[in-house]
Steps between C-alpha positions, in 0.01 A plus 500: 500500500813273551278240719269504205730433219658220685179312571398522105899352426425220748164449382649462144806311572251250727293466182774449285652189705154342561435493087858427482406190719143416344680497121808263595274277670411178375199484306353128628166292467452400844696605859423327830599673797539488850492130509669212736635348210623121534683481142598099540748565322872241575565740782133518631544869488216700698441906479285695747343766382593360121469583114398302244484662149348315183534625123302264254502156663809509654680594834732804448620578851466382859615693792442704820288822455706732327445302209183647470623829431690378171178393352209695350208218493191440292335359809609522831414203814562671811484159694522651866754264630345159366680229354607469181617180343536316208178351356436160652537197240325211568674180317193242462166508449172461303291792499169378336453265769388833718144418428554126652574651789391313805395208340577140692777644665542209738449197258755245531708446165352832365652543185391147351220493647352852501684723280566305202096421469428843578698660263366201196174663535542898572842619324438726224642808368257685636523364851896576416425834462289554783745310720777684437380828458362478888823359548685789419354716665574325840822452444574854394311679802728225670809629391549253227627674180652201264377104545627190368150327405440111358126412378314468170424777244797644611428800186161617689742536834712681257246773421377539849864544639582776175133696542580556936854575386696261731851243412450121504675161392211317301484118465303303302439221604577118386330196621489179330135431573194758319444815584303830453736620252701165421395123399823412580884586590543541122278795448575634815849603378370586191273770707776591676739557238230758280487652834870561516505639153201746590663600837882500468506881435304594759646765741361298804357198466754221391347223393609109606390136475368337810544129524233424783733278711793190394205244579228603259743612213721185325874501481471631112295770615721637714801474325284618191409805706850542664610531173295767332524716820857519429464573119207769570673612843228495679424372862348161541296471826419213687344331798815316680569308774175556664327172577559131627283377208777722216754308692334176494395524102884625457641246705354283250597651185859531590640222701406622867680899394316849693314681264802782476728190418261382238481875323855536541542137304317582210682833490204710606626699797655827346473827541173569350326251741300654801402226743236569743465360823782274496438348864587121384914617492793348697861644480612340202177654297595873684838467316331391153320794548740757554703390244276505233352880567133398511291696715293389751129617633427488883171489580483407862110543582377282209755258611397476873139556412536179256708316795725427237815612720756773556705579208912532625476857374694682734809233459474573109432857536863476726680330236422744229213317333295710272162520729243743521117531704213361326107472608486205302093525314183640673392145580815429644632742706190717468679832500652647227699784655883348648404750775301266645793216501726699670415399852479132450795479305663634767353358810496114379857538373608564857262204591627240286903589558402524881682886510326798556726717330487278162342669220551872617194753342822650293560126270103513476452853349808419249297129381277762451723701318798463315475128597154464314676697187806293511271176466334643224834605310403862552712644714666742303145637483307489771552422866659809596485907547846544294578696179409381207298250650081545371328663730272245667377619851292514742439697785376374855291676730695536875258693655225221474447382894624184413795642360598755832731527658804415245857447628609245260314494165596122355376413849153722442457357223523113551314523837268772476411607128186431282453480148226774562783742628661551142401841411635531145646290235723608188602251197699607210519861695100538435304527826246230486345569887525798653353530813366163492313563228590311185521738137523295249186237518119540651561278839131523558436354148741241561348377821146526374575244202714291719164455771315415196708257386468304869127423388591306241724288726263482741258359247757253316676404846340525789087511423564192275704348730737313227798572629464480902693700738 
């Protein structure tokens, strides 16, 4: 009778403590467990076996796995070991250009040549729309949850990036010749300025001008430009730096100067500038950089594909710079997922400095990072797994057999990984993939209307044969 009553106490008092437990508890939107977590955070922090918990869009807590038990979650991602990081932000790009994929990708002088008459006769907002919508969806199965982005119709990007539900820097662009959406310089501020005003609100999409390049923008423009980025506080994103014929054309203009001497002249290097490429720089132009806070895009397979040169990324990554990973656009680099940089930028870093241990995979995955959110001014967003930080991230398959074994993951992921291997990707704490499968937009669809889209340029381009590859 004794042994009875005891076992219905302890039956009771074990009930008690577990509801006890299940009440105090947390009540959360989203827990990820059991995960090799790789928070970049300053200390580069890592957590076998870790905890990530989410509430609205935001990170709440980041630990080992007794975490866990503090939280009661809507949804739980038992990740089974993989890593988890934070979303991957890729710093320059032009996502339309997806369905010019492929085309003369060995022309000499491609973007005069090539692009420029390509685009006069095929950009639209529709082709916009179909562009970037394909375009997202690569880079998000890639791991890529916010982009910095510079093309035209910059407001059909817009609704592409808000319907799939990911973060990006949108710039309109500015070019003093016509355009799809612009006869001139003139109205192309004037488009990008309603666009501010539509977009300045917006949880995740911040909008931006995009000067094309110093060389085919005037002085006044730029200053002009330079100007209302500062009143509207927005970014102002620009091609920099990147070829001998911008040197040559600024060289010109400005009494023999670089073209980061020249910007920084007419008092258009600030902090709301984002240069990409920047390969054209000496020491002197490193220091002009750093000191005015710009950021800076790296995209080191566009730039060797376009044997334009090695950018001195690692020295300016070294002294602080503001730099970050970018693909550069589909007709450029040709992928859109920074996954697929990682390697290269790597591996011809050590070439170029003549040191094998130059560029280690850790300095990679934080360009990737925190260094691609610091040169996008959004660092005390994104970039990291930390409190209060949103909760962009992505988790990476490690049991892929490209991915096994792992005894270092920074290595395993420079050397080994695949876009392919991301298996889910959050923005704004809302899972957009799971299991590889994106949620929030019909891939299928997407792909469908994109492989339409290629008959038309097939007929315009290549059938007609007026523009030859």
């Amino acid at each position: 009778m004794n042994l009875k009553k005891n076992l219905i106490v302890t039956a009771i008092a074990t009930a008690t403590l577990f509801s006890t437990a299940v009440f105090s508890a947390e009540n959360i939107d989203l827990l990820l467990t059991d995960a090799t977590i790789l928070t970049m955070d300053a200390n580069k922090t890592v957590y076998e076996s870790g905890t990530v918990a989410i509430d609205g869009n935001k990170i709440i807590a980041v630990g080992d796995k007794t975490l866990a038990d503090q939280y009661h979650a809507d949804k739980t991602l038992d990740v089974d070991g993989d890593i988890v990081m934070p979303g991957l932000i890729n710093t320059h790009t032009h996502v339309s250009m997806t369905v010019f994929r492929s085309l003369a990708d060995d022309v000499p002088d491609r973007l005069h040549r090539y692009i420029f008459p390509l685009e006069a006769k095929l950009v639209s907002r529709d082709m916009v729309r179909i562009g970037a919508n394909l375009g997202n969806v690569e880079m998000l199965k890639g791991g890529v949850t916010t982009y910095a982005d510079m093309y035209y119709f910059e407001d059909e990007v817009a609704k592409t990036v808000d319907k799939i539900g990911m973060r990006a820097v949108l710039g309109e662009t500015v070019i003093k010749f016509p355009v799809a959406d612009a006869k001139n310089a003139q109205e192309g501020i004037a488009y990008a300025l309603k666009f501010i005003d539509e977009y300045k609100s917006h949880p995740r999409i911040t909008p931006a001008f995009a000067p094309h390049a110093p060389y085919t923008n005037t002085t006044e423009v730029l200053q002009q430009i330079a100007k209302l980025a500062k009143e509207k506080d927005v970014p102002v994103l620009i091609h920099l730096a990147e070829s001998s014929r911008e040197a040559e054309k600024i060289a010109e203009r400005s009494d023999g100067k670089s073209p980061v001497q020249y910007m920084h002249d007419i008092g258009a290097l600030d902090n709301h500038l984002i240069g990409a490429h920047m390969i054209l720089v000496d020491d002197k132009d490193i220091e002009l950089v750093k000191e005015s806070g710009m950021g800076v895009a790296h995209n080191m397979s566009a730039n060797i594909k376009s044997a334009k040169g090695v950018s001195p990324a690692l020295k300016m990554y070294d002294q602080g710079v503001r730099i970050g990973l970018g693909t550069d656009g589909p007709m450029s680099g040709n992928n859109l997922s920074t996954i697929a940089e990682f390697g290269q930028v790597a591996k011809v870093h050590k070439l170029v400095n003549h040191d094998r241990a130059a560029m280690p995979p850790i300095k990679v995955i934080d360009m990737a990072t925190m260094g691609a959110a610091r040169a996008l001014h959004m660092e005390d967003k994104i970039g990291s797994l930390e409190v209060g930080k949103l909760a962009d991230i992505i988790v990476i398959d490690t049991k892929a057999v490209n991915m096994v074994p792992i005894y270092n993951p920074y290595s395993a992921l420079v050397y080994s990984a695949y876009p392919t291997n991301v298996r889910h990707s959050i923005v704004d704490g809302k899972i957009l993939m799971q299991d590889k499968k994106i949620l929030t937009v019909d891939e299928n669809q997407i792909r469908e209307e994109a492989i339409k889209f290629t008959d038309i340029v097939r007929k315009i381009i290549i059938d007609s044969g007026e523009i030859v590859q």
